[in-house]
N, C-alpha and C positions, 0 to 999 in steps of 0.2 A: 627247476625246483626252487620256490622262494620260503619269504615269511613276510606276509601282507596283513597290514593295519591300515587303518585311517578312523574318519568319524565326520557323522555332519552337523554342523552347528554353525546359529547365528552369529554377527557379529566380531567373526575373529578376521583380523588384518592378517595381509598375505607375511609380513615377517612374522608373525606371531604362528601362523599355520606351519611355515616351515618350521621352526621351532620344536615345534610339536611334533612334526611329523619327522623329523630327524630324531627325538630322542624315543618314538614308538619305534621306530626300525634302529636305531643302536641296542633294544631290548631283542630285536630277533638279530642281530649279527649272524650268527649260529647257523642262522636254517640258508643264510646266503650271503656267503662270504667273497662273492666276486666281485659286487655291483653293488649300489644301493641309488633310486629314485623316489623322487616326489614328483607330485600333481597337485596342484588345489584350483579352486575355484571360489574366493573369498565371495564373491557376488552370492551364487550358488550356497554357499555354506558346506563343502566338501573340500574331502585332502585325504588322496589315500600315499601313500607309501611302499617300495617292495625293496628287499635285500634280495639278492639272486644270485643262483647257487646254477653257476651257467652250464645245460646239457646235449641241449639242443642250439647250435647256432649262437658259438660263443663269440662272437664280434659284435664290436655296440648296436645291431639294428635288431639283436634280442632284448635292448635295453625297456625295463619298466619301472612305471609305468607307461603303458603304450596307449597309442591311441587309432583308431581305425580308420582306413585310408578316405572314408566318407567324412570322418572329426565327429562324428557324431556320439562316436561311443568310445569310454577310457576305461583300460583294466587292468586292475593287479592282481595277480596269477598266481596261485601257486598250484602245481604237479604239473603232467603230461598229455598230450593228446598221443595215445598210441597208433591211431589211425590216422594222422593230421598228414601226410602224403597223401594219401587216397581221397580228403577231403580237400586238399590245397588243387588236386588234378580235376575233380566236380566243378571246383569255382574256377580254376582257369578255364576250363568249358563255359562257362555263363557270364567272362568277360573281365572277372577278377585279376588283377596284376599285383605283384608283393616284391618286397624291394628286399625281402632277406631271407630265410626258411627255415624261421624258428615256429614250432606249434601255436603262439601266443598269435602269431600276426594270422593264421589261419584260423586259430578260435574266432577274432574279430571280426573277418570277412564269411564266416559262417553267419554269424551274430547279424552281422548289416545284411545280407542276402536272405536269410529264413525267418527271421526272429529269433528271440534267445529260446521263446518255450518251443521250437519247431529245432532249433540250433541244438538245444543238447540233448536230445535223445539219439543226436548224429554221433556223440560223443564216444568213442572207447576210450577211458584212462581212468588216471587217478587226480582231483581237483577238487582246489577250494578258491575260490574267486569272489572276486567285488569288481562289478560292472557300473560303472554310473550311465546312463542315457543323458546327455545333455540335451540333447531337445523336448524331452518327456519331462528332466529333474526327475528321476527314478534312478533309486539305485536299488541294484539285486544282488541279493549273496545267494551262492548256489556252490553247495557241494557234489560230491561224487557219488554215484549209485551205494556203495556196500561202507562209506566215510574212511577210507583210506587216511583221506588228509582232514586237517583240523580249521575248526574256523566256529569261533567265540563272537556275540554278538548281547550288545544290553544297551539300556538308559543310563545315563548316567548326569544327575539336573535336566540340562536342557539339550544336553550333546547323545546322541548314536553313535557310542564307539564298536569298534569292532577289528578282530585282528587271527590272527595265525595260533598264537597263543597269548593266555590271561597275563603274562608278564609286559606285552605289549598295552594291554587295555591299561594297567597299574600307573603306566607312565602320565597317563592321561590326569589331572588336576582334579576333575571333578571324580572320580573312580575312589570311593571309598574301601572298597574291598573290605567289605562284612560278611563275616563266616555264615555261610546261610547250613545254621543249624538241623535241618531237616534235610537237605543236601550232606550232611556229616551223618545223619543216620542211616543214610543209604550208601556211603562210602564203608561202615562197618558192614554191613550187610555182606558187601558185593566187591571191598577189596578195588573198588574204583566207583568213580560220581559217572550213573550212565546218563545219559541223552536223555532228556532236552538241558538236564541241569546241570552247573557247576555248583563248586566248591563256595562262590563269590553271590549275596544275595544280589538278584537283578539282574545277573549278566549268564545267559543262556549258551547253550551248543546245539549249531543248527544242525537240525538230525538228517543223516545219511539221505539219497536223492531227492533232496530238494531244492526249491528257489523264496526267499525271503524278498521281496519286495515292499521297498517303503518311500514312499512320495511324500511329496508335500504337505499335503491334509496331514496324513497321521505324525509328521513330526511334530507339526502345530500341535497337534492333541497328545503330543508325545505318549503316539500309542504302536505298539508291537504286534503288525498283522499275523493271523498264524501262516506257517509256513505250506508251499504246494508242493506236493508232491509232482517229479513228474517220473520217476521210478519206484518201484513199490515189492520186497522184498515176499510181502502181504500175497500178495497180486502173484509174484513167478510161483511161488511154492506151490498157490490154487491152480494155475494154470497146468504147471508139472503134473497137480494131481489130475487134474480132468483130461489131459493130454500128455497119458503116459509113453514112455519110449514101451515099443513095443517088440523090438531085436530082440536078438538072444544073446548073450555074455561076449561072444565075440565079435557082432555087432556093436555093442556097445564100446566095446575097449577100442573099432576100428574109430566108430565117431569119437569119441573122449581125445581118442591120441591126436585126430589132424586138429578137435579143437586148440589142445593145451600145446601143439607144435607150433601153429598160429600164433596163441595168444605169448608165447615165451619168446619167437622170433621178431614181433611188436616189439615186446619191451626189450630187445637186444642191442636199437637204435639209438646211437647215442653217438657225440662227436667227443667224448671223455672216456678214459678207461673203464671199463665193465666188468664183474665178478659176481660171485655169488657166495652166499653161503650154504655151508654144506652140513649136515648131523649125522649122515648117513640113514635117518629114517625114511619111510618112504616118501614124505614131499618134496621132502628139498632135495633127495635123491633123482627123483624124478623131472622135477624142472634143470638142475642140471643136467641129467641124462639129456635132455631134449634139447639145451643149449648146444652141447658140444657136440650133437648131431649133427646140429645148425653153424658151426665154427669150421672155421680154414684152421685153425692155430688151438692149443689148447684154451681152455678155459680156465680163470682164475678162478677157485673155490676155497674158501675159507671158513676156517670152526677151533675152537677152543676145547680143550681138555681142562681137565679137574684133575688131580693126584687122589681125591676120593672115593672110596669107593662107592659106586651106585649112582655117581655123577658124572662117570666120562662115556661122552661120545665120542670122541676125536678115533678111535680103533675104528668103527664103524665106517668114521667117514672116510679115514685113510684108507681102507679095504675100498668103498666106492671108487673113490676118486682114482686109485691106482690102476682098477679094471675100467675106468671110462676113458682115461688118460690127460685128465685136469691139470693143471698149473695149481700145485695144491700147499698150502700154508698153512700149516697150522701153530698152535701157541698154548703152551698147558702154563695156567694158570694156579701161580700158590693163593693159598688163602688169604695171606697179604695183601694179596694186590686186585682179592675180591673185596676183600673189606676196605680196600682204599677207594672203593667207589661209593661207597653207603655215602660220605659226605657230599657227594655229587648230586646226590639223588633229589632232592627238594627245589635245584635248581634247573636240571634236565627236564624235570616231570611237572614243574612247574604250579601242580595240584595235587593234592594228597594223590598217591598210586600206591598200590601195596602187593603187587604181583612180584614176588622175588624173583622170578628171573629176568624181571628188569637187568639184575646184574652182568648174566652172562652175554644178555641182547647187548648192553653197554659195550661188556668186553671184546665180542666179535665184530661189531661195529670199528671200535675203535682199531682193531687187527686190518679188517677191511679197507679202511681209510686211509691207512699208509702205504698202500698201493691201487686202489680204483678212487670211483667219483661217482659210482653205480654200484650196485648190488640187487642180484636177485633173491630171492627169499620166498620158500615155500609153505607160508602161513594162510590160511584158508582152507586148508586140505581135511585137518582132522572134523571142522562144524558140516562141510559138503560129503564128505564122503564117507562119514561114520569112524572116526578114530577114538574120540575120547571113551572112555571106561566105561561112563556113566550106562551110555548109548545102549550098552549089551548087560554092564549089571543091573542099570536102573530097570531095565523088560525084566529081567529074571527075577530080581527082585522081589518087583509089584505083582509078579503071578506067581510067585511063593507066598506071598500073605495078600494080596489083595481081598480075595475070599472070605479070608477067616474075619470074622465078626469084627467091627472095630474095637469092642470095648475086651476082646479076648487080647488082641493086636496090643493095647495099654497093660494087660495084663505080662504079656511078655516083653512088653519093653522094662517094666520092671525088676523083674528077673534078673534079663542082663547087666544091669546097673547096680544090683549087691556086690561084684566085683569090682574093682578098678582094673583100670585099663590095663594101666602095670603087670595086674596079676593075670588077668587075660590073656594078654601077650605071652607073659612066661609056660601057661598053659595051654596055648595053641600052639607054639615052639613053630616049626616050618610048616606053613600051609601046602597042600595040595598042589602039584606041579601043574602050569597053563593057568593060574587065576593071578590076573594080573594085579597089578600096584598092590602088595600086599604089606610093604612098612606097616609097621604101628598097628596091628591087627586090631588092639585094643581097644584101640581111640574110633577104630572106623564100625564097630560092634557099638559102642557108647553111641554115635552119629547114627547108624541102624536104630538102636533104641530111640534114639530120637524123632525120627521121621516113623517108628510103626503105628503113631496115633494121627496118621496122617488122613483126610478124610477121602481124599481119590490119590490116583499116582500123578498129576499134575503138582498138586500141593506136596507130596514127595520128593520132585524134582527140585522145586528152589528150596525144599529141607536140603538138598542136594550139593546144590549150589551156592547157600548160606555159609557167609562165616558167621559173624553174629545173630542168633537167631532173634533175637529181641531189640536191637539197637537202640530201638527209641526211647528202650529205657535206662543205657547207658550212658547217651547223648543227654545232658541237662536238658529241659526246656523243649526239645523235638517231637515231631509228630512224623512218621516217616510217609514221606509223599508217592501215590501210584507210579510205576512204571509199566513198561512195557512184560515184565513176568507177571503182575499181577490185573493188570487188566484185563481180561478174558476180550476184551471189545477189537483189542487190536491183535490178538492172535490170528493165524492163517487158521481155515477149516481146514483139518485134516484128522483123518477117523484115528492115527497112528499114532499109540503115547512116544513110540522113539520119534517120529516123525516131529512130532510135536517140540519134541526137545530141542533138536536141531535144529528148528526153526528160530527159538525163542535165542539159542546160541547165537546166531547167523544175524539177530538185531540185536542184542545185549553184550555178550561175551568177548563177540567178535571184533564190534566198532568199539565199546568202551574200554575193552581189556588189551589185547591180540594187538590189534594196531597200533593203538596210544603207545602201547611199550614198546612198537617197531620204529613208528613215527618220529619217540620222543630220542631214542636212543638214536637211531642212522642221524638225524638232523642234528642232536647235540656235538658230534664230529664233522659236521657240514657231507653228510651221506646220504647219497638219494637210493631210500629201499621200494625195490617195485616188487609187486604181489602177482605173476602172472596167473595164477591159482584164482584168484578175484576178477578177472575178466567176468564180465556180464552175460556176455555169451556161456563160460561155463558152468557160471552159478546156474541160470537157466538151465541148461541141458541138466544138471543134476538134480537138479527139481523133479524131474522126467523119468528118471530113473527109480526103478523098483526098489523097494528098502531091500529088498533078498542081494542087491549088487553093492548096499553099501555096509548092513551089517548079514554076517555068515555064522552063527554059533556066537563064541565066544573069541571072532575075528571080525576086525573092520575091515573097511575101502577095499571090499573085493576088487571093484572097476578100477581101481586105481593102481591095484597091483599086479593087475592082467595088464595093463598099459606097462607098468614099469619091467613086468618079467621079459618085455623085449628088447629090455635095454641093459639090466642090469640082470645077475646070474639070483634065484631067490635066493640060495643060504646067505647070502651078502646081506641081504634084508630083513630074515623070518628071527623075529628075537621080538620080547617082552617089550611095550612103550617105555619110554623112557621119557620123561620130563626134563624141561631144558631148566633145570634149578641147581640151588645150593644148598648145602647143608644149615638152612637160619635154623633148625632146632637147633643142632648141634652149638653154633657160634652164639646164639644169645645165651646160652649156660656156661660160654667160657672167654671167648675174646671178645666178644658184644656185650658182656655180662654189664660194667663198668659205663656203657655208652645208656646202655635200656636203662638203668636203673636209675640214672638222672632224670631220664625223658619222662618216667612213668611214677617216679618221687612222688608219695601221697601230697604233702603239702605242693608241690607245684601244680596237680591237678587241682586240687580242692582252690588255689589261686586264680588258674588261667579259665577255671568255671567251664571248662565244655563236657568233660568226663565226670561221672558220679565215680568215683575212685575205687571204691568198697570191690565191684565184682572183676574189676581189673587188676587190681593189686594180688585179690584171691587167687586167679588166672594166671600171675607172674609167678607167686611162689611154688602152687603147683608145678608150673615149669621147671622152675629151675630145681625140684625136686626129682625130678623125674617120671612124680607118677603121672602125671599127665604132657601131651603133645600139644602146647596151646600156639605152634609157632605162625599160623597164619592171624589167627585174631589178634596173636601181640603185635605183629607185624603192622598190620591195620592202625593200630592205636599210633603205635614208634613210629610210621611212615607219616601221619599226620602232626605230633609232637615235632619230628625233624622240621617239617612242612610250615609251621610252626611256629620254628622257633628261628627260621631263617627269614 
């Protein structure tokens, strides 16, 4: 596991490369703190760099950047090849010899023997790389099928930088780092900048299974080829559809379990300690389960409590962990020492992020790290298998008013908004036992009223999924640019509105959200998190899979929990979702109170010109009056102000 940057450009002498390429990898220290290399090729115009965070084959002949036992090709690496044995024993067949047995020297001789577009669809892991071709002068950046791992790419003058993350691109002289405004409207939106855009006008994120390719010509024309796919998210989901699993439930849980046993005893490979963490819910229940299946010795499993109520897991997971018989850690966490990470946060995340459990991801990272060098992590489970809420109340929903007329649909959205939310709540008092996420009745009736003027249940869903429903107009100056929810061009065909959802999850939610805060937190403690959940193979096989196996009523991941009822007892498991968050409403109306109120100061907005102030300030007092829950949209704003102001 690294953090790789470089850039190609004319005219820079080899001290002046090192230079550069020393103080881009002193900005990733973090992601690999064992090692650090350079490469350049002044002639060429190229210099890439890697900090390494050593897992595989920690003696210097894991050292990068590497170069391929042909010279022909030079790579800086970041993730795993989780099948790089099985690929290292192919090319000892066809003649290959390798002088050490880290995955990197095996990606390379894959590369020299097939090609690279032939080479990585050989691939199972998690990767973001830059490959230079020396005899071609091409160089390719190529991520991971589902974007596990990160990797930024833009112009900048006359230079191609490119790196692990944006604080590596900054170091670089010519890198102006301009807030690209329309990129900030879609951070309010969505609580994160998804794919292809950052935060920074000009400098891009190359989107999940691809290869970026840029030669010579186009730097000349310093132009930015579009990227090739050679996995396609698009692609498994239609095939899934057209080639359904055709078993019955118990088939299904037989295939599911030898996949996810496979794919979890992959990533068990490591020459560093290994652990996991644990919630007690069903994912991360379950890839443990299948760990310490796979284990001589118990397993290290780790998770964080809260002292609050409605926020602790750690009971859960100590019941797991107890009946599996884990090496089990855990750590309850005061409020203190959740709020002593917010300062963190603009420097971890590098780009505006506003998903609050960044914090506890932080916290059990950091737990994790004082004893492994690995961690497994069951994140990918709720977009494949049907967990989120939405999944079962967004269907119940849309066929409770889908029907009824639209302009009746405006007529009772109405309605419900002569109330405030406040009084709502007090009048619905305890909802109805089995409906889940039920906090804040109030606010989520207001969010109903909002989406019933919606014109199908597609445009429903990112009503859904919105934090800010208009951002463009809170963002001074903004036009909010297409993504992947609203382009209808690049959704998968599928007849299914839950189907559908999960889909747009599985490329949005997933890569931009999900990971970024797995990513950003394991690696800010020098922690390598693997996703065995994310295997290719099981996203595929889930594709395949009948909605009736992933949502059941007003229950998810049936398949998923006919798999884990052979490992773990159900009552240990059967209990309401639970979100891995913190109490921000609560703390921005009293110990955050003091922090936000700087951040969000009408004259500093009206100053720094990004925010029109008027419906944010509106939105803060509300809050902190109580009659409204504004804690995600303020969040949004404050994670960007922090962001900001560092």
């Amino acid at each position: 596991m690294c953090g790789i940057a470089g850039a190609w450009q004319a005219g820079v002498g080899r001290e002046a490369w090192e230079a550069l390429l020393d103080s881009m990898g002193s900005a990733l220290r973090h992601r690999g703190p064992d090692d650090a290399g350079t490469w350049c090729d002044p002639d060429a115009g190229i210099g890439v760099v890697s900090r390494r965070l050593a897992i595989i084959d920690v003696s210097p002949l894991g050292h990068q950047p590497m170069t391929s036992a042909s010279e022909r090709f030079v790579v800086a690496y970041n993730g795993e090849l989780y099948n790089f044995q099985d690929l290292r024993q192919e090319l000892e067949r066809l003649g290959h010899r390798f002088r050490g047995h880290s995955d990197t020297e095996v990606l390379l001789a894959a590369v020299d023997q097939w090609g690279i577009r032939e080479a990585i669809p050989r691939f199972n892991g998690m990767f973001a790389f830059a490959l230079w071709d020396r005899e071609h002068r091409r160089l390719h950046l190529v991520r991971d099928r589902v974007g596990e791992k990160p990797l930024y790419y833009g112009w900048a003058g006359g230079a191609f930088v490119f790196g692990s993350e944006l604080k590596a691109l900054r170091v670089h002289p010519a890198v102006t780092a301009d807030v690209d405004r329309d990129a900030l409207a879609l951070f309010l939106r969505h609580g994160y900048v998804p794919a292809p855009y950052s935060i920074y006008r000009g400098i891009a994120k190359l989107v999940p299974g691809s290869i970026l390719t840029i030669d010579q010509r186009t730097t000349r024309a310093g132009q930015t080829p579009v990227p090739e796919r050679y996995w396609s998210a698009k692609e498994a989901a239609e095939q899934g559809a057209r080639d359904p699993f055709t078993g019955n439930e118990a088939d299904a849980a037989d295939r599911l379990d030898h996949l996810l046993r496979d794919a979890v005893r992959r990533r068990m490979v490591a020459d560093v300690p290994l652990g996991a963490f644990l919630s007690g819910g069903i994912d991360s229940s379950t890839v443990v389960a299948m760990m310490q299946a796979q284990s001589s010795r118990p397993v290290k499993t780790f998770s964080i409590g809260f002292h609050e109520a409605g926020y602790d897991e750690a009971v859960h997971a100590r019941a797991v962990a107890r009946h599996l018989g884990t090496d089990h850690t855990e750590l309850y966490v005061s409020s203190d020492q959740a709020l002593g990470v917010i300062p963190r946060l603009p420097a971890l995340y590098d780009e505006p992020f506003a998903d609050s459990s960044q914090i506890p991801t932080f916290l059990v990272s950091e737990l994790a790290r004082r004893h492994v060098t690995v961690s497994l992590s069951g994140d990918g489970g709720d977009e494949l298998f049907g967990g989120y809420n939405r999944y079962f109340l967004g269907r119940k929903i849309w066929r409770a008013i889908g029907w009824v007329p639209r302009r009746a649909r405006a007529s009772v959205a109405s309605g419900l908004t002569l109330l405030s939310p406040a009084t709502w709540s007090a009048v619905l008092g305890r909802v109805s036992a089995g409906v889940a996420d039920v906090t804040h009745p109030g606010d989520k009736l207001h969010k109903l009223a909002g989406i019933l003027d919606s014109p199908d249940a597609d445009s429903m869903y990112l009503g859904l999924v919105s934090h800010w429903p208009q951002p463009a107009t809170i963002v001074e100056g903004a036009t909010e640019p297409p993504t992947a929810l609203v382009d209808r061009s690049q959704w998968a065909e599928l007849s299914d509105f839950t189907a559908r959802m999960m889909y747009l999850d599985l490329v949005t939610y997933l890569p931009d959200d999900i990971l970024v805060k797995l990513d950003r937190a394991s690696m800010g403690v020098s922690l390598e998190a693997r996703v065995p959940l994310l295997d290719h193979r099981v996203v595929e096989f889930a594709w395949r899979l009948p909605l009736s196996m992933k949502i059941a009523g007003d229950t998810g991941k049936p398949a998923l929990r006919r798999v884990l009822d052979r490992y773990v007892p159900r009552k240990l498991i059967d209990r309401p979702k639970m979100g891995f968050g913190v109490p921000i409403d609560a703390w921005l109306r009293d110990p955050l109170r003091e922090w936000a109120e700087s951040l969000l100061d009408e004259r500093r907005l009206r100053k720094e010109g990004f925010f029109r102030p008027e419906p944010i300030r509106a939105r803060w007092q509300e809050h902190l009056s109580g009659r409204r829950n504004w804690q995600y949209l303020l969040w949004d704003v404050l994670m960007f102000q922090a962001w900001l102001d560092q």
